[in-house]
VEXKOLFI-81497 format. One record per residue: residue number from 1; x, y, z of N, C-alpha, C in turn. Coordinates in pm, 1 decimal, padded with zeros to 6 digits. Example, Ala and Ser with C-alpha at 12.3 -4.5 7.8 and 13.67 -1.06 7.14 Angstrom:
2
<atom nudren="1" n_X="01319.0" n_Y="-00569.0" n_Z="00780.0" ca_X="01230.0" ca_Y="-00450.0" ca_Z="00780.0" c_X="01320.0" c_Y="-00330.0" c_Z="00780.0"/>
<atom nudren="2" n_X="01285.0" n_Y="-00225.0" n_Z="00708.0" ca_X="01367.0" ca_Y="-00106.0" ca_Z="00714.0" c_X="01290.0" c_Y="00003.0" c_Z="00787.0"/>
This chain:
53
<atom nudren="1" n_X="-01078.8" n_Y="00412.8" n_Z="00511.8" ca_X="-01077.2" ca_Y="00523.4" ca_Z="00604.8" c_X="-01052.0" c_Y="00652.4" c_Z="00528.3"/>
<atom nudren="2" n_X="-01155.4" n_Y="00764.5" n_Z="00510.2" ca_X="-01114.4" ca_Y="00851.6" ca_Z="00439.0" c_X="-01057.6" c_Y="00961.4" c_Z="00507.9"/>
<atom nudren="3" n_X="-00963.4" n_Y="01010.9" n_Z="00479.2" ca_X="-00858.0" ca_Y="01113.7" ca_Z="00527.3" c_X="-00788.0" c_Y="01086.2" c_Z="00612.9"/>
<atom nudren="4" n_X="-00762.1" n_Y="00941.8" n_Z="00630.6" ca_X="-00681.5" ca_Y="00888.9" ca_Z="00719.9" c_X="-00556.8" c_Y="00841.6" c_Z="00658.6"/>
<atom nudren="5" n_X="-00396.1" n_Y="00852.3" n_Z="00753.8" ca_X="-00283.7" ca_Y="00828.8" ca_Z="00639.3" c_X="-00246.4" c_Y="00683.8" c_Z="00708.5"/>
<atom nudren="6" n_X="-00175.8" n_Y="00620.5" n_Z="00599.9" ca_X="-00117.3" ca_Y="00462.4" ca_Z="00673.1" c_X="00014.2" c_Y="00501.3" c_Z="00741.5"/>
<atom nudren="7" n_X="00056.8" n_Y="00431.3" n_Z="00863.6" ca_X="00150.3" ca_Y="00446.3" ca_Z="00884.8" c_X="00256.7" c_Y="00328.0" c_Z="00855.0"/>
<atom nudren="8" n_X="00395.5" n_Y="00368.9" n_Z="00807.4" ca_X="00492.2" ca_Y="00275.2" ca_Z="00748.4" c_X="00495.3" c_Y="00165.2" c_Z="00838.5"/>
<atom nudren="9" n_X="00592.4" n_Y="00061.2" n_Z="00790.6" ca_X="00645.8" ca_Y="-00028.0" ca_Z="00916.7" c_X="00709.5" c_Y="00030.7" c_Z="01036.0"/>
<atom nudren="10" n_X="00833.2" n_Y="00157.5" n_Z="00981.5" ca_X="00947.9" ca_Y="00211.1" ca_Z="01042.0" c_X="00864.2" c_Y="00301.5" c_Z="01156.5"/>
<atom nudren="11" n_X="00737.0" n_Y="00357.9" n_Z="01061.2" ca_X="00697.1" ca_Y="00466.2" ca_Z="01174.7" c_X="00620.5" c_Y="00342.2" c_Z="01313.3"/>
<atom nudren="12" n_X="00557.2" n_Y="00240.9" n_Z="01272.6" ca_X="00480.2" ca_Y="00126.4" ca_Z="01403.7" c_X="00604.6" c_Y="00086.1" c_Z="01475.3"/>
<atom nudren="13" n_X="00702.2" n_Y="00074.4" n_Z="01417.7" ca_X="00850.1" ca_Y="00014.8" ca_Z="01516.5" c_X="00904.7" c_Y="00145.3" c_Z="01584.8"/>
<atom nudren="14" n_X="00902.7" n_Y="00225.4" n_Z="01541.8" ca_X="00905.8" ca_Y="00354.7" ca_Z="01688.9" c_X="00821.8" c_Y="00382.2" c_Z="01786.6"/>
<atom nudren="15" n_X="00675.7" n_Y="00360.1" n_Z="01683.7" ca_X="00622.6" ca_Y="00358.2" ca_Z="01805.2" c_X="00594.7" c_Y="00251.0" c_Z="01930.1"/>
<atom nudren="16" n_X="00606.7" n_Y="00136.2" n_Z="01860.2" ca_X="00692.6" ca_Y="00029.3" ca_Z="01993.5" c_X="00807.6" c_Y="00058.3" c_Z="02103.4"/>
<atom nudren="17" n_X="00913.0" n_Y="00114.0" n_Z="02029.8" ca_X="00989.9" ca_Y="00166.3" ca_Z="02113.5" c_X="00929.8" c_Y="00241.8" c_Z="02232.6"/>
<atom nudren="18" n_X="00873.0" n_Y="00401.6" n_Z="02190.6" ca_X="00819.8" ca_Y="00449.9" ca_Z="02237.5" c_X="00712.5" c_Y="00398.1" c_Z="02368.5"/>
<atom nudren="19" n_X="00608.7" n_Y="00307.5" n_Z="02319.7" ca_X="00574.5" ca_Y="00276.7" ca_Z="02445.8" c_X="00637.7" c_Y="00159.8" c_Z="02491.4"/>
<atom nudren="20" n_X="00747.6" n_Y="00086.3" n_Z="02473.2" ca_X="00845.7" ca_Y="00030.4" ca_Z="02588.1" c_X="00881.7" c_Y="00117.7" c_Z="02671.5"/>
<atom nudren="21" n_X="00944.1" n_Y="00238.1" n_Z="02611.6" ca_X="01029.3" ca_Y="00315.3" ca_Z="02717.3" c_X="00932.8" c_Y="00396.1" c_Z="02781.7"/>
<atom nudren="22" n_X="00823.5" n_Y="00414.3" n_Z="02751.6" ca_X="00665.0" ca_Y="00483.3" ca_Z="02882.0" c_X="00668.5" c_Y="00334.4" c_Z="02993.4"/>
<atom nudren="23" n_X="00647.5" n_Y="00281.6" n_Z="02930.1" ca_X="00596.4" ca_Y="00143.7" ca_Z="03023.1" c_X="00696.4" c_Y="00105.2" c_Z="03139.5"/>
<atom nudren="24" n_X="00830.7" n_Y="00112.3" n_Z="03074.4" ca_X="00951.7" ca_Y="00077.6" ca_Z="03157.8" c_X="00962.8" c_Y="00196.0" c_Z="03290.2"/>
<atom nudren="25" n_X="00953.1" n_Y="00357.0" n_Z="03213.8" ca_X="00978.0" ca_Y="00452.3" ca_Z="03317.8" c_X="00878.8" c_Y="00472.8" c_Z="03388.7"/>
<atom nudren="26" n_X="00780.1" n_Y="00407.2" n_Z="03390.5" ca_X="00666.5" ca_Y="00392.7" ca_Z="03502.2" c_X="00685.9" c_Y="00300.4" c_Z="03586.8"/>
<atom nudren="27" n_X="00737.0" n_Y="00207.3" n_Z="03540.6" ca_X="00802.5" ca_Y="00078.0" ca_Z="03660.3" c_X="00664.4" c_Y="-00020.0" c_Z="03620.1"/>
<atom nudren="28" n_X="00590.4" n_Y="-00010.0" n_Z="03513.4" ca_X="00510.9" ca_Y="-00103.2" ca_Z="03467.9" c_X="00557.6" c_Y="-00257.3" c_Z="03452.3"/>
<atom nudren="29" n_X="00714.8" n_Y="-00262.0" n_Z="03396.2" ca_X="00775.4" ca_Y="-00383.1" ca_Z="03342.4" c_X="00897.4" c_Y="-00347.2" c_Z="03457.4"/>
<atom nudren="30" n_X="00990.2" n_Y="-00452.2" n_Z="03402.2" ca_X="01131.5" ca_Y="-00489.0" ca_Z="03410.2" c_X="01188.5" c_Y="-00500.1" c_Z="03302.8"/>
<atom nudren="31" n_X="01302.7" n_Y="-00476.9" n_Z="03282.1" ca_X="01345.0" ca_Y="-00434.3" ca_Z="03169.0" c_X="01312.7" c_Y="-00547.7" c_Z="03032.5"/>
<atom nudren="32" n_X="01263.3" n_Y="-00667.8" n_Z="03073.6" ca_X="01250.0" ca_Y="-00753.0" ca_Z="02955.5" c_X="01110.6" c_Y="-00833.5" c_Z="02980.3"/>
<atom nudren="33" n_X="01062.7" n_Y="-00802.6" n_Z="03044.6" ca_X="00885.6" ca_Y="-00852.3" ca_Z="03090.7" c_X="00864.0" c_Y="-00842.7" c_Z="02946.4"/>
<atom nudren="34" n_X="00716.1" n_Y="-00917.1" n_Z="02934.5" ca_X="00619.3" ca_Y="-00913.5" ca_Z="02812.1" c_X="00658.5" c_Y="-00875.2" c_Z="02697.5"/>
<atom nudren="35" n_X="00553.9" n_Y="-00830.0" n_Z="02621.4" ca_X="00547.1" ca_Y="-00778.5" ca_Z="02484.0" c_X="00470.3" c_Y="-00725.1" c_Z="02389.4"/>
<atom nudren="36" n_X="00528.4" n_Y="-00677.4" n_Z="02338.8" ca_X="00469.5" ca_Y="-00534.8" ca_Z="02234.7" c_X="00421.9" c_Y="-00535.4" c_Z="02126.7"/>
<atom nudren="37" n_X="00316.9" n_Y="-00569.2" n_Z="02109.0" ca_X="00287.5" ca_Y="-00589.9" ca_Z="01972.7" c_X="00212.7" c_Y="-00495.0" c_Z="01859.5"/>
<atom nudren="38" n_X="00185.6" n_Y="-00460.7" n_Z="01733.8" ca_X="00104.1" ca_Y="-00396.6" ca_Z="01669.5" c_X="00062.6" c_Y="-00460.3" c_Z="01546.2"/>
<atom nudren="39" n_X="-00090.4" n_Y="-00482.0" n_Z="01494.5" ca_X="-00075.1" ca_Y="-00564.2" ca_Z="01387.8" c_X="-00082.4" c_Y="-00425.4" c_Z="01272.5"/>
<atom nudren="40" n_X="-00026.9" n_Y="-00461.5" n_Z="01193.2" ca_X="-00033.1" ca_Y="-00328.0" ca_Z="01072.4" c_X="-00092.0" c_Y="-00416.4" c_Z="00927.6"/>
<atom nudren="41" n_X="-00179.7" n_Y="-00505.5" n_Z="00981.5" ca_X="-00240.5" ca_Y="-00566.0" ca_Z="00789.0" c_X="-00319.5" c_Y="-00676.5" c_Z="00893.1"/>
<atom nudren="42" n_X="-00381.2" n_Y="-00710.3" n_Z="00817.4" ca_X="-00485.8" ca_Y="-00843.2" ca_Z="00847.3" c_X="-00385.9" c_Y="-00934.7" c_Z="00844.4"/>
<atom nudren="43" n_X="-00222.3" n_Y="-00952.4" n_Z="00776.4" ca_X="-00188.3" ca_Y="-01095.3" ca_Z="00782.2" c_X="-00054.0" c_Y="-01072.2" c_Z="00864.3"/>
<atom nudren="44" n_X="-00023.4" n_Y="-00952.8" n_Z="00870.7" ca_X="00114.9" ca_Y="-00918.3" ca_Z="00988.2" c_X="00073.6" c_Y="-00846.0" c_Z="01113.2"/>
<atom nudren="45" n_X="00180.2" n_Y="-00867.7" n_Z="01186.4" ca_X="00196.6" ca_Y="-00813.5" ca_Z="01313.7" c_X="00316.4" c_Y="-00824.9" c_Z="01395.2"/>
<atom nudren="46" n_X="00352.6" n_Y="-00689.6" n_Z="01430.7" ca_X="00556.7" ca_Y="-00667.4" ca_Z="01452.9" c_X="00545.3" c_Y="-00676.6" c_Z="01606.4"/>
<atom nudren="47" n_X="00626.7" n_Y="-00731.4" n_Z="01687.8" ca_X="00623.8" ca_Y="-00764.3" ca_Z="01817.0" c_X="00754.8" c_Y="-00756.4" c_Z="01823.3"/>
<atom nudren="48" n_X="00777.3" n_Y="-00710.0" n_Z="01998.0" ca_X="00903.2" ca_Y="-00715.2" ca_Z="02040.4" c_X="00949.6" c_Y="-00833.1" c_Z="02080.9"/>
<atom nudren="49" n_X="01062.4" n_Y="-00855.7" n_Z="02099.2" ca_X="01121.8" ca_Y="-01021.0" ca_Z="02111.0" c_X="01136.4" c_Y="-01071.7" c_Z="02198.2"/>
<atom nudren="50" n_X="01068.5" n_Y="-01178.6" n_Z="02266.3" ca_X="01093.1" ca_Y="-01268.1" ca_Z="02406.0" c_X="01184.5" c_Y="-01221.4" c_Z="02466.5"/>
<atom nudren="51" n_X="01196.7" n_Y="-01192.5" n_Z="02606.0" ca_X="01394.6" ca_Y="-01203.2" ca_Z="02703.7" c_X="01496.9" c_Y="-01127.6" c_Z="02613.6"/>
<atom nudren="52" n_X="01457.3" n_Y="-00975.8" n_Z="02548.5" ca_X="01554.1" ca_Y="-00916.1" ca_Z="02529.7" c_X="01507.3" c_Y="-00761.3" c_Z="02599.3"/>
<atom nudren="53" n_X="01651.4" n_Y="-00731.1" n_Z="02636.2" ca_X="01640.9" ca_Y="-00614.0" ca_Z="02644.2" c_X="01703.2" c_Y="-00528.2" c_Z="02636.3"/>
């Protein structure tokens, strides 16, 4: 991708946060419904954790 920047792990785990707390203040979820995932490489991918909230 040219002129495109990678984003860290730290910066994809905020932005998880981030859309939990859109999703939640819409009344989309309950506070521990589903999950969040982003893959950042062909062999990872950071997800939020089953029944926590």
């Amino acid at each position: 991708m040219t002129g495109s920047v990678m984003k860290s792990e730290g910066e994809h785990r905020k932005d998880i946060v981030e859309v939990c707390r859109r999703i939640y203040s819409k009344g989309y979820v309950a506070s521990n419904d589903g999950n969040v995932s982003v893959r950042i490489s062909d062999e990872e991918v950071i997800a939020t954790p089953t029944g926590m909230s």
